[in-house]
LORO-373530 format. One line per field, with one value per residue: residue number from 1; x negated, y, z of N, C-alpha, C in turn. Coordinates in nm, 3 decimals, always signed. Atoms other than C-alpha are relative to their C-alpha. Last residue first. Layout:
LORO-373530
nr	c(NUM/...)
n_u	c(X/...)
n_v	c(Y/...)
n_w	c(Z/...)
ca_u	c(X/...)
ca_v	c(Y/...)
ca_w	c(Z/...)
c_u	c(X/...)
c_v	c(Y/...)
c_w	c(Z/...)
END
This chain:
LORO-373530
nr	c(182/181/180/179/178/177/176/175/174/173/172/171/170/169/168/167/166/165/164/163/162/161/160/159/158/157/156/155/154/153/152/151/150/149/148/147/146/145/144/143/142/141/140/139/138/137/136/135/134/133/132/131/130/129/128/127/126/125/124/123/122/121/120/119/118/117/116/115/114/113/112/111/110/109/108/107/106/105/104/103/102/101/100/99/98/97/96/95/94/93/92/91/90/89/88/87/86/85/84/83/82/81/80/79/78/77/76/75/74/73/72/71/70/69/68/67/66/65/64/63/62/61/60/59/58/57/56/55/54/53/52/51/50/49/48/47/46/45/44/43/42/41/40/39/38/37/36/35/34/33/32/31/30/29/28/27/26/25/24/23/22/21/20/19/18/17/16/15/14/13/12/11/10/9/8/7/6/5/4/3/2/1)
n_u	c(-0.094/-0.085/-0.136/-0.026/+0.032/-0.070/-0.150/-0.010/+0.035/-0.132/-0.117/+0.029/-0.065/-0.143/-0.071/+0.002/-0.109/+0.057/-0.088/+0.017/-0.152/+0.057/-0.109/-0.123/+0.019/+0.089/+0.098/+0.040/+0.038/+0.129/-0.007/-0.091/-0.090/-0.103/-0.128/-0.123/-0.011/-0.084/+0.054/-0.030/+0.128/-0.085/+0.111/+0.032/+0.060/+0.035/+0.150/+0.034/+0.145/-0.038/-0.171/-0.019/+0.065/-0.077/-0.098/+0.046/+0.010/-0.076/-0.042/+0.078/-0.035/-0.125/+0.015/+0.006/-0.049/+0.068/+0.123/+0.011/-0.143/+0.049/-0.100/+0.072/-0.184/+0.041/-0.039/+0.004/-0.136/-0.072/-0.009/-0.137/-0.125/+0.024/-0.033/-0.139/-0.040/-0.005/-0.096/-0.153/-0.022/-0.004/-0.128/-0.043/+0.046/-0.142/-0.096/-0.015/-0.092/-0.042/-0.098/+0.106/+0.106/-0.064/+0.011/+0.126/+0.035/-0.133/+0.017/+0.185/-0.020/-0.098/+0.065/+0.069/-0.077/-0.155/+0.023/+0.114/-0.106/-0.133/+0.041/+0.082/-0.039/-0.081/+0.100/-0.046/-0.082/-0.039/+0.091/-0.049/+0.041/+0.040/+0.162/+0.092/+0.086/-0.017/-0.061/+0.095/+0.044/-0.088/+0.028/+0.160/-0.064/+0.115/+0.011/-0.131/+0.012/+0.115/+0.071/-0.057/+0.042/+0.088/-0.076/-0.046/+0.096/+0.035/-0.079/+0.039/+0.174/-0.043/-0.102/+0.067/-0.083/+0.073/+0.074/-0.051/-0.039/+0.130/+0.015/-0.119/+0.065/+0.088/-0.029/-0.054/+0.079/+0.036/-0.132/-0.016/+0.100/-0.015/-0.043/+0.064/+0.035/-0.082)
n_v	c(+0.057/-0.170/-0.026/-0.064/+0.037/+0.098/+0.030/-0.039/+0.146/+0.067/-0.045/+0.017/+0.166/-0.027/-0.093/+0.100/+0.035/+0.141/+0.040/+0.146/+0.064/+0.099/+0.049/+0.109/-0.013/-0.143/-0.083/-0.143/-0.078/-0.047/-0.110/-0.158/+0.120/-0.085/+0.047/+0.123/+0.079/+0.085/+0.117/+0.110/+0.126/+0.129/+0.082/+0.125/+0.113/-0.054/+0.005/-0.122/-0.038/+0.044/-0.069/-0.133/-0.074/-0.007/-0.111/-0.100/+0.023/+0.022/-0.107/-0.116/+0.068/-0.062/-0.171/-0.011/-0.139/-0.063/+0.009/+0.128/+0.020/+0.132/+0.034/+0.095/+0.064/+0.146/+0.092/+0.088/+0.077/-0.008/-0.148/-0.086/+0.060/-0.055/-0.193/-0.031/-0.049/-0.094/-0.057/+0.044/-0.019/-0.182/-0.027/+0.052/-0.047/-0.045/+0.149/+0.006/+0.040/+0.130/-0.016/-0.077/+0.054/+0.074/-0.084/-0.023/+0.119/+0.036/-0.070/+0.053/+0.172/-0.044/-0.028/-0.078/-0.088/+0.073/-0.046/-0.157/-0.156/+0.072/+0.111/-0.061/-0.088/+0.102/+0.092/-0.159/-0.034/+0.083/-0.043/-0.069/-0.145/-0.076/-0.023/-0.118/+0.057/+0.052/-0.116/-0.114/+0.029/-0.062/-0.147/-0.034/+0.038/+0.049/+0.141/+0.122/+0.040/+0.064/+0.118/+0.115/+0.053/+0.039/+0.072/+0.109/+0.032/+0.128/+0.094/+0.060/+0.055/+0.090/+0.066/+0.098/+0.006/-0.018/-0.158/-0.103/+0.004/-0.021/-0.161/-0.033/+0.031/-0.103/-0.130/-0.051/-0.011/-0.166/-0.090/-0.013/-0.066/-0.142/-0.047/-0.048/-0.174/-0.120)
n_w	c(+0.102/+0.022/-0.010/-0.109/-0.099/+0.024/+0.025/-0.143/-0.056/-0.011/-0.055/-0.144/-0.025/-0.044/-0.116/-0.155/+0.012/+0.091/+0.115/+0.016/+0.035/+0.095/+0.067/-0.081/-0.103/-0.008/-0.159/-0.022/-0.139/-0.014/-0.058/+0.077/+0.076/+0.013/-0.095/+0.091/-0.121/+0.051/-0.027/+0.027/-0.015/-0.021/+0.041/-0.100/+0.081/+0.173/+0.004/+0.068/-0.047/-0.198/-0.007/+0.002/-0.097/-0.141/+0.070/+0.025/-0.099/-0.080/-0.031/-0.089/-0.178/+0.032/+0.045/+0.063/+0.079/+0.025/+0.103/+0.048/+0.053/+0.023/+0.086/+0.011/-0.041/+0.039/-0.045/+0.062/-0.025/+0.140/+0.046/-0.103/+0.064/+0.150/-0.010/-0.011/+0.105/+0.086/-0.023/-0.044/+0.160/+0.027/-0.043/+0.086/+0.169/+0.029/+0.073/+0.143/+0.024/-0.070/-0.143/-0.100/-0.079/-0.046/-0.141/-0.084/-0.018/-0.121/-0.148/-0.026/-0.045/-0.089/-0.115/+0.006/-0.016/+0.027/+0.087/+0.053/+0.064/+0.057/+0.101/+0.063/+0.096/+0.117/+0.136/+0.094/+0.059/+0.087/+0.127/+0.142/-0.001/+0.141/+0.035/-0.061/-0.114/-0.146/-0.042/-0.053/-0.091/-0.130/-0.015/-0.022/-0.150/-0.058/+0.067/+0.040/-0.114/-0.009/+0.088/-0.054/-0.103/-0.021/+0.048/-0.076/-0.078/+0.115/-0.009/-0.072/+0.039/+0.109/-0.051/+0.038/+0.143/+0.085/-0.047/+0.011/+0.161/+0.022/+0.015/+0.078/+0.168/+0.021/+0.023/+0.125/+0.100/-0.016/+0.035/+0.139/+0.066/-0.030/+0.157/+0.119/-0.049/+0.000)
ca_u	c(+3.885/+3.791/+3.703/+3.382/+3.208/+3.405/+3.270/+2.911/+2.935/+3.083/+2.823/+2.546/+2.711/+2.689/+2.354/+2.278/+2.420/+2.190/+2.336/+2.158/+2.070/+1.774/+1.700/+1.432/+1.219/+1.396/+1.461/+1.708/+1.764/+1.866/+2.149/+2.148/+2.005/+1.804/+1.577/+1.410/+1.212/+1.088/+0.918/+0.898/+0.757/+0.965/+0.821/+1.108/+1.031/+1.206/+1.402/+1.739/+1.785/+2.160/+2.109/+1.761/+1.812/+2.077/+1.895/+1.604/+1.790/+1.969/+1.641/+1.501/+1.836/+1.809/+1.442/+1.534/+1.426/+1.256/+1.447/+1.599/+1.571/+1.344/+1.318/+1.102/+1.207/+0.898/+0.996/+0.825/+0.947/+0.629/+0.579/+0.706/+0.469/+0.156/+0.262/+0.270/-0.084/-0.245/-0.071/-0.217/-0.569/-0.601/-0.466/-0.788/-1.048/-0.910/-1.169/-1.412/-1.397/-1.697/-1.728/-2.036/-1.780/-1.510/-1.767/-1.916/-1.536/-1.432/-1.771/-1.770/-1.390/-1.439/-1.695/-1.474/-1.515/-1.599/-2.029/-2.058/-1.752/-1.918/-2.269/-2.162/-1.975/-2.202/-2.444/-2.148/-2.160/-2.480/-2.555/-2.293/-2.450/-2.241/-2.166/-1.838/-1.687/-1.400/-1.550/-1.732/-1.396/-1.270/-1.535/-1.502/-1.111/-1.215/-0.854/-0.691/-1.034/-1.059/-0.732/-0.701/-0.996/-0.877/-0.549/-0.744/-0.926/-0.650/-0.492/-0.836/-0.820/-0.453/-0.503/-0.812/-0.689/-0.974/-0.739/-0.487/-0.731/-0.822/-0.438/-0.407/-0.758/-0.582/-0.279/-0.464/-0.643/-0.356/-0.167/-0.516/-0.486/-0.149/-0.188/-0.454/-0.241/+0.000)
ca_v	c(-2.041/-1.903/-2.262/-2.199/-2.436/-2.312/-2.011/-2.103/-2.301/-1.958/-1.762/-2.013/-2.028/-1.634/-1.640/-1.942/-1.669/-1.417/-1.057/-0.996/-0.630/-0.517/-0.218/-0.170/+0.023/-0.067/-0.454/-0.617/-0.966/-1.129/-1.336/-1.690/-2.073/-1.834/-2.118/-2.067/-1.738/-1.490/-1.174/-0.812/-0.509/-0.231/+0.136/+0.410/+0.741/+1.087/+0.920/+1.002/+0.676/+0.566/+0.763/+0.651/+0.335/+0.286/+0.396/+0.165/-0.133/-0.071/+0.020/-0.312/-0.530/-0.386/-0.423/-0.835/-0.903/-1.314/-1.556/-1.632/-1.298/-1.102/-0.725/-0.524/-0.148/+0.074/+0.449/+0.776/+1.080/+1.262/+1.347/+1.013/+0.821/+1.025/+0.944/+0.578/+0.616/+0.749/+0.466/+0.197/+0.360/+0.431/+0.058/-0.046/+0.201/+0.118/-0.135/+0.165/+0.373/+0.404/+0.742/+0.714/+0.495/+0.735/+1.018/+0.808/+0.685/+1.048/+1.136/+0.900/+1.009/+1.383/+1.286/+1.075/+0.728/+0.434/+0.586/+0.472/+0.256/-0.133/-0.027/+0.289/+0.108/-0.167/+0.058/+0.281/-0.056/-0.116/+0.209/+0.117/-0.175/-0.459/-0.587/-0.427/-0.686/-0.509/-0.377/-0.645/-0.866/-0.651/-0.678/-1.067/-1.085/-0.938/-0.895/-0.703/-0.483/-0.420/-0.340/-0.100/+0.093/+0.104/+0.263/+0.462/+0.615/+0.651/+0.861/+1.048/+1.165/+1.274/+1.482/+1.633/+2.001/+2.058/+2.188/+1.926/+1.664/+1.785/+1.778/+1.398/+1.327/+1.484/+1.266/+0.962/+0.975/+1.067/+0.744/+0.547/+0.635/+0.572/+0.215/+0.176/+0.267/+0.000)
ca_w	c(-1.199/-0.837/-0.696/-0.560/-0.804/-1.112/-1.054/-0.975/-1.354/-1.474/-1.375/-1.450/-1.812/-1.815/-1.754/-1.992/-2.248/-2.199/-2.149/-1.823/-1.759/-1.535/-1.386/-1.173/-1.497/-1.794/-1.779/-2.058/-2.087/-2.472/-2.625/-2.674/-2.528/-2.281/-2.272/-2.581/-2.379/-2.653/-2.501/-2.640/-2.468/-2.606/-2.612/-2.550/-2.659/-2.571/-2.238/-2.168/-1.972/-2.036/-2.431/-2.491/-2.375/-2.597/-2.944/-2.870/-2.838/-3.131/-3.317/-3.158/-3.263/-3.667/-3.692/-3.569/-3.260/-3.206/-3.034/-2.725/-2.566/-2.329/-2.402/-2.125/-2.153/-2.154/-2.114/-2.237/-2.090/-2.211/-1.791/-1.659/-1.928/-1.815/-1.460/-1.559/-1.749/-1.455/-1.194/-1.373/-1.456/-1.078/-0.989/-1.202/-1.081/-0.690/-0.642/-0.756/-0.422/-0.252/-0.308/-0.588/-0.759/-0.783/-0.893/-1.161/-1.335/-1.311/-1.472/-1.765/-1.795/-1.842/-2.067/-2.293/-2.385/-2.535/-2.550/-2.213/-2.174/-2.086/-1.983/-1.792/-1.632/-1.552/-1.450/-1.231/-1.036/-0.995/-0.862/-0.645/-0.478/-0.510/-0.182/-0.138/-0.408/-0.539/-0.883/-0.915/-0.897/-1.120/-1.358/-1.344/-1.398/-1.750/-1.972/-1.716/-1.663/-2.003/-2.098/-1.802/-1.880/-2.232/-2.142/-1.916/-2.214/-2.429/-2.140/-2.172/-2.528/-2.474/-2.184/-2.315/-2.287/-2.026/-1.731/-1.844/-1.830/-1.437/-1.376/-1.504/-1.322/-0.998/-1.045/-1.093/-0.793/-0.593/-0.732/-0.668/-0.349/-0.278/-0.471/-0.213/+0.109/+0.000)
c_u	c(+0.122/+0.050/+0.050/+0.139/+0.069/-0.028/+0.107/+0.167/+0.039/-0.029/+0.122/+0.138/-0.051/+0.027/+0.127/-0.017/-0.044/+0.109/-0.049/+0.084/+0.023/+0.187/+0.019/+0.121/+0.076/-0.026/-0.053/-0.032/-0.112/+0.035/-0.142/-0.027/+0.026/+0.133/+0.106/+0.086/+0.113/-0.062/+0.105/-0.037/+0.084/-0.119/+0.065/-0.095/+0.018/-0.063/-0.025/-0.164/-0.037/-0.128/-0.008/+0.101/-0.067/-0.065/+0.079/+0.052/-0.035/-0.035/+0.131/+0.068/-0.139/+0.003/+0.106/-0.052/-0.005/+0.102/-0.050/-0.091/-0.046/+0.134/-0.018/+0.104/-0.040/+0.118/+0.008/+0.055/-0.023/+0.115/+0.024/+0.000/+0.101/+0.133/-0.062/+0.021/+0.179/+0.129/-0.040/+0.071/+0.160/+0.067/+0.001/+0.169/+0.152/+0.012/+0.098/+0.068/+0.055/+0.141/+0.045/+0.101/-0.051/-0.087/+0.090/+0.040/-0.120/-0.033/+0.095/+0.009/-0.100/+0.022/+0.013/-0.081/-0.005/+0.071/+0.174/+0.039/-0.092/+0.062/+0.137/-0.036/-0.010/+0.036/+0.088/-0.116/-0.002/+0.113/+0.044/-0.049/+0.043/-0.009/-0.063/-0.147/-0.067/-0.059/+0.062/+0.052/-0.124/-0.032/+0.123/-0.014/-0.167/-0.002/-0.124/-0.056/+0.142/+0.011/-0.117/+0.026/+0.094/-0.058/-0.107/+0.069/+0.057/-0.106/-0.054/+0.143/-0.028/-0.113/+0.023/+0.074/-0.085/+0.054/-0.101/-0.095/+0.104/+0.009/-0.097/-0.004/+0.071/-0.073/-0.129/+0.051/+0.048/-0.088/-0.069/+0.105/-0.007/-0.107/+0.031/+0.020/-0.118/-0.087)
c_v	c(-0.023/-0.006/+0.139/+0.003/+0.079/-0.095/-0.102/+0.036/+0.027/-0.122/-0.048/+0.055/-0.027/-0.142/+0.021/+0.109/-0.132/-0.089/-0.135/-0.005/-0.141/-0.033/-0.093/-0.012/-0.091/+0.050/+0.128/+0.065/+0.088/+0.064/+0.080/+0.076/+0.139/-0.063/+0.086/-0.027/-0.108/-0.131/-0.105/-0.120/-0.130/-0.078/-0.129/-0.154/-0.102/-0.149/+0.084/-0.015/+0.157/+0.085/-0.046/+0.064/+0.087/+0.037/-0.029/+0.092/+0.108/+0.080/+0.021/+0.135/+0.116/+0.029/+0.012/+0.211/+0.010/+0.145/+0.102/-0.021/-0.132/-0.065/-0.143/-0.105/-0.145/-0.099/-0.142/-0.137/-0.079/-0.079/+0.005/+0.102/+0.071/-0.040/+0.092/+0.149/-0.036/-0.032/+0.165/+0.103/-0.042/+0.011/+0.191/+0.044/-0.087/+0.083/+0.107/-0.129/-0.072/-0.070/-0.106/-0.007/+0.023/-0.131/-0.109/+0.020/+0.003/-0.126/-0.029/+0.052/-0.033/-0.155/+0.031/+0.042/+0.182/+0.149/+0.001/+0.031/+0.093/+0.120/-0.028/-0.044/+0.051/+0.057/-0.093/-0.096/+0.097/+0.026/-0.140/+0.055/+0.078/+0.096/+0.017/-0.005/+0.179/-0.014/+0.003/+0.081/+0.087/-0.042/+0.016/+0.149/+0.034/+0.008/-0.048/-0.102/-0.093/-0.078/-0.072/-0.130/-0.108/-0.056/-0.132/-0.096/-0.101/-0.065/-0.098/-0.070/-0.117/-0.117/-0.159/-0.130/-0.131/-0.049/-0.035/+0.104/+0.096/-0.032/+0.019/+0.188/+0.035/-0.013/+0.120/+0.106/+0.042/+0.017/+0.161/+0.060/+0.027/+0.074/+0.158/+0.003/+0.002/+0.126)
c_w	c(-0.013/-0.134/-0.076/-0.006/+0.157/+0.138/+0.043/+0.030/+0.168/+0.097/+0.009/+0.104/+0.142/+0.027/-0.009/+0.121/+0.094/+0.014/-0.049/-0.151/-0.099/-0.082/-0.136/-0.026/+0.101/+0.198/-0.063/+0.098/-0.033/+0.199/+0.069/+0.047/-0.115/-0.114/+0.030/+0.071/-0.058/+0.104/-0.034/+0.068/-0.011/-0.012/+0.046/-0.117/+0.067/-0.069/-0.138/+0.005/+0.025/+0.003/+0.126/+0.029/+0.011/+0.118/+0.179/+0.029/+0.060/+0.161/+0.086/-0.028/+0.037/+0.141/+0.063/+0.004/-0.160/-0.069/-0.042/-0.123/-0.101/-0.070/+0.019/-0.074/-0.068/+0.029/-0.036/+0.107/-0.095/+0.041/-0.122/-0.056/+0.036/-0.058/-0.135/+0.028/+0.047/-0.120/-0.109/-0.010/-0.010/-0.137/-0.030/+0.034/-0.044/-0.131/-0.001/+0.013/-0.132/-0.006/+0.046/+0.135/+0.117/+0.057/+0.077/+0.151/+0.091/+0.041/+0.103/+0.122/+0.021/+0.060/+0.152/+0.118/+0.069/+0.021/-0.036/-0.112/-0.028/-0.060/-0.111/-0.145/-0.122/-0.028/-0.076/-0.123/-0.121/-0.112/-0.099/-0.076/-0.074/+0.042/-0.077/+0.030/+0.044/+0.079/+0.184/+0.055/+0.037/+0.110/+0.132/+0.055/+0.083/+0.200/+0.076/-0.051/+0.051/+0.107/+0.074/-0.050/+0.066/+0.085/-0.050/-0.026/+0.142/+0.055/-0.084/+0.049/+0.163/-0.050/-0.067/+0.018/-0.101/-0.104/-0.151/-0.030/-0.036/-0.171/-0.075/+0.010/-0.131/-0.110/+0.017/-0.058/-0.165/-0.105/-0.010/-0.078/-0.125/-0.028/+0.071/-0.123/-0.123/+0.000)
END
Protein backbone atom coordinates (compact mmCIF):
# COMPACT_ATOMS: atom_id res chain seq x y z
CA UNK A 1 0.00 0.00 0.00
CA UNK A 2 2.41 2.67 1.09
CA UNK A 3 4.54 1.76 -2.13
CA UNK A 4 1.88 2.15 -4.71
CA UNK A 5 1.49 5.72 -2.78
CA UNK A 6 4.86 6.35 -3.49
CA UNK A 7 5.16 5.47 -6.68
CA UNK A 8 1.67 7.44 -7.32
CA UNK A 9 3.56 10.67 -5.93
CA UNK A 10 6.43 9.75 -7.93
CA UNK A 11 4.64 9.62 -10.93
CA UNK A 12 2.79 12.66 -10.45
CA UNK A 13 5.82 14.84 -9.98
CA UNK A 14 7.58 13.27 -13.22
CA UNK A 15 4.07 13.98 -15.04
CA UNK A 16 4.38 17.78 -13.76
CA UNK A 17 8.22 17.85 -14.37
CA UNK A 18 7.31 16.64 -18.30
CA UNK A 19 4.87 19.26 -18.44
CA UNK A 20 7.39 21.88 -17.31
CA UNK A 21 9.74 20.58 -20.26
CA UNK A 22 6.89 20.01 -22.87
CA UNK A 23 8.12 16.33 -23.15
CA UNK A 24 5.03 14.82 -21.84
CA UNK A 25 4.53 12.74 -24.74
CA UNK A 26 8.20 11.65 -25.28
CA UNK A 27 8.36 10.48 -21.72
CA UNK A 28 4.92 8.61 -21.40
CA UNK A 29 6.50 6.51 -24.29
CA UNK A 30 9.26 6.15 -22.14
CA UNK A 31 7.44 4.62 -19.16
CA UNK A 32 5.49 2.63 -21.42
CA UNK A 33 8.77 1.04 -22.32
CA UNK A 34 9.96 0.93 -18.80
CA UNK A 35 7.01 -1.00 -18.02
CA UNK A 36 7.32 -3.40 -20.98
CA UNK A 37 10.59 -4.20 -20.03
CA UNK A 38 10.34 -4.83 -16.63
CA UNK A 39 6.91 -7.03 -17.16
CA UNK A 40 8.54 -8.95 -19.72
CA UNK A 41 12.15 -9.38 -17.50
CA UNK A 42 11.11 -10.85 -13.98
CA UNK A 43 15.02 -10.67 -13.44
CA UNK A 44 15.35 -6.78 -13.58
CA UNK A 45 12.70 -6.51 -11.20
CA UNK A 46 13.96 -8.66 -8.97
CA UNK A 47 17.32 -6.45 -9.15
CA UNK A 48 15.50 -3.77 -8.83
CA UNK A 49 14.00 -5.09 -5.39
CA UNK A 50 16.87 -6.86 -4.08
CA UNK A 51 18.38 -4.27 -1.38
CA UNK A 52 21.66 -5.87 -1.82
CA UNK A 53 22.41 -4.59 -5.10
CA UNK A 54 24.50 -1.75 -4.78
CA UNK A 55 22.93 1.17 -6.45
CA UNK A 56 25.55 2.09 -8.62
CA UNK A 57 24.80 -1.16 -9.95
CA UNK A 58 21.60 -0.56 -10.36
CA UNK A 59 21.48 2.81 -12.31
CA UNK A 60 24.44 0.58 -14.50
CA UNK A 61 22.02 -1.67 -15.52
CA UNK A 62 19.75 1.08 -16.32
CA UNK A 63 21.62 2.89 -17.92
CA UNK A 64 22.69 -0.27 -19.83
CA UNK A 65 19.18 -1.33 -20.86
CA UNK A 66 17.52 2.56 -21.74
CA UNK A 67 20.58 4.72 -22.13
CA UNK A 68 20.29 5.86 -25.50
CA UNK A 69 15.99 4.34 -25.35
CA UNK A 70 15.15 7.28 -23.85
CA UNK A 71 14.74 10.75 -22.93
CA UNK A 72 16.95 12.86 -20.67
CA UNK A 73 14.39 13.83 -18.42
CA UNK A 74 13.90 10.09 -17.95
CA UNK A 75 17.70 9.00 -17.65
CA UNK A 76 17.71 11.36 -14.72
CA UNK A 77 14.32 10.48 -13.11
CA UNK A 78 15.36 6.85 -13.35
CA UNK A 79 19.16 8.08 -11.61
CA UNK A 80 17.67 10.18 -8.93
CA UNK A 81 15.10 7.35 -7.83
CA UNK A 82 17.80 4.95 -7.59
CA UNK A 83 20.36 7.14 -5.88
CA UNK A 84 17.28 7.42 -3.08
CA UNK A 85 16.97 4.04 -2.52
CA UNK A 86 13.97 3.73 -4.22
CA UNK A 87 14.12 1.65 -7.56
CA UNK A 88 11.69 -1.35 -6.42
CA UNK A 89 9.10 1.18 -6.90
CA UNK A 90 10.48 2.01 -10.81
CA UNK A 91 7.88 -0.46 -12.02
CA UNK A 92 4.66 0.58 -9.89
CA UNK A 93 6.01 4.31 -10.78
CA UNK A 94 5.69 3.60 -14.56
CA UNK A 95 2.17 1.97 -13.73
CA UNK A 96 0.71 4.66 -11.94
CA UNK A 97 2.45 7.49 -14.55
CA UNK A 98 0.84 6.16 -17.49
CA UNK A 99 -2.70 5.78 -15.59
CA UNK A 100 -2.62 9.44 -14.60
CA UNK A 101 -1.56 10.25 -18.15
CA UNK A 102 -4.69 8.21 -19.28
CA UNK A 103 -7.06 10.13 -16.59
CA UNK A 104 -5.79 13.47 -17.91
CA UNK A 105 -6.29 12.62 -22.11
CA UNK A 106 -9.47 10.80 -20.90
CA UNK A 107 -8.25 7.76 -22.37
CA UNK A 108 -9.96 4.49 -21.14
CA UNK A 109 -8.98 0.74 -21.54
CA UNK A 110 -12.07 -1.48 -21.53
CA UNK A 111 -11.02 -5.24 -21.25
CA UNK A 112 -13.18 -7.25 -24.02
CA UNK A 113 -13.44 -11.02 -23.29
CA UNK A 114 -15.71 -12.98 -25.66
CA UNK A 115 -15.99 -16.32 -27.25
CA UNK A 116 -14.47 -15.56 -30.34
CA UNK A 117 -12.56 -13.14 -32.06
CA UNK A 118 -14.26 -9.03 -32.60
CA UNK A 119 -15.34 -8.35 -35.69
CA UNK A 120 -14.42 -4.23 -36.92
CA UNK A 121 -18.09 -3.86 -36.67
CA UNK A 122 -18.36 -5.30 -32.63
CA UNK A 123 -15.01 -3.12 -31.58
CA UNK A 124 -16.41 0.20 -33.17
CA UNK A 125 -19.69 -0.71 -31.31
CA UNK A 126 -17.90 -1.33 -28.38
CA UNK A 127 -16.04 1.65 -28.70
CA UNK A 128 -18.95 3.96 -29.44
CA UNK A 129 -20.77 2.86 -25.97
CA UNK A 130 -18.12 3.35 -23.75
CA UNK A 131 -17.61 6.51 -24.91
CA UNK A 132 -21.09 7.63 -24.31
CA UNK A 133 -21.60 5.66 -20.36
CA UNK A 134 -17.85 6.76 -19.72
CA UNK A 135 -17.39 10.02 -21.68
CA UNK A 136 -14.02 9.20 -22.38
CA UNK A 137 -12.06 10.87 -25.71
CA UNK A 138 -10.31 7.41 -26.59
CA UNK A 139 -11.08 4.10 -25.50
CA UNK A 140 -8.21 1.36 -26.12
CA UNK A 141 -9.65 -2.31 -26.06
CA UNK A 142 -7.57 -5.09 -24.68
CA UNK A 143 -8.98 -8.12 -26.40
CA UNK A 144 -9.18 -11.74 -25.01
CA UNK A 145 -10.88 -14.90 -26.53
CA UNK A 146 -12.12 -17.38 -23.79
CA UNK A 147 -14.10 -20.67 -25.81
CA UNK A 148 -15.77 -21.18 -22.72
CA UNK A 149 -18.04 -18.34 -22.81
CA UNK A 150 -20.05 -20.73 -25.28
CA UNK A 151 -21.48 -16.90 -26.74
CA UNK A 152 -21.49 -13.36 -26.25
CA UNK A 153 -18.66 -11.29 -24.72
CA UNK A 154 -17.64 -9.66 -20.87
CA UNK A 155 -17.08 -6.17 -20.58
CA UNK A 156 -14.61 -4.54 -17.79
CA UNK A 157 -13.96 -0.67 -17.94
CA UNK A 158 -12.19 0.23 -14.97
CA UNK A 159 -14.32 -1.70 -11.73
CA UNK A 160 -17.00 -2.18 -13.86
CA UNK A 161 -17.74 -5.17 -15.35
CA UNK A 162 -20.70 -6.30 -17.59
CA UNK A 163 -21.58 -9.96 -18.23
CA UNK A 164 -23.36 -10.57 -21.49
CA UNK A 165 -21.90 -14.17 -21.99
CA UNK A 166 -24.20 -16.69 -22.48
CA UNK A 167 -22.78 -19.42 -19.92
CA UNK A 168 -23.54 -16.40 -17.54
CA UNK A 169 -26.89 -16.34 -18.15
CA UNK A 170 -27.11 -20.28 -18.12
CA UNK A 171 -25.46 -20.13 -14.50
CA UNK A 172 -28.23 -17.62 -13.75
CA UNK A 173 -30.83 -19.58 -14.74
CA UNK A 174 -29.35 -23.01 -13.54
CA UNK A 175 -29.11 -21.03 -9.75
CA UNK A 176 -32.70 -20.11 -10.54
CA UNK A 177 -34.05 -23.12 -11.12
CA UNK A 178 -32.08 -24.36 -8.04
CA UNK A 179 -33.82 -21.99 -5.60
CA UNK A 180 -37.03 -22.62 -6.96
CA UNK A 181 -37.91 -19.03 -8.37
CA UNK A 182 -38.85 -20.41 -11.99
Amino acid sequence: MLENKAASRYAKSLIDLSNEQNALEEIKSDMVLLDQVIDQNPELEAILKNPIVPLDKKSGILENVFGAKVNAVTKAFLKLVVNKGRSEILFGTAKAFIQQYNAIKGIVTAEVTSATELTEANRAEIVAIVKKEVGANEVVIKEKVNDKLIGGFILKVGDKQFDASIASGLNKLKKEFAQGIV
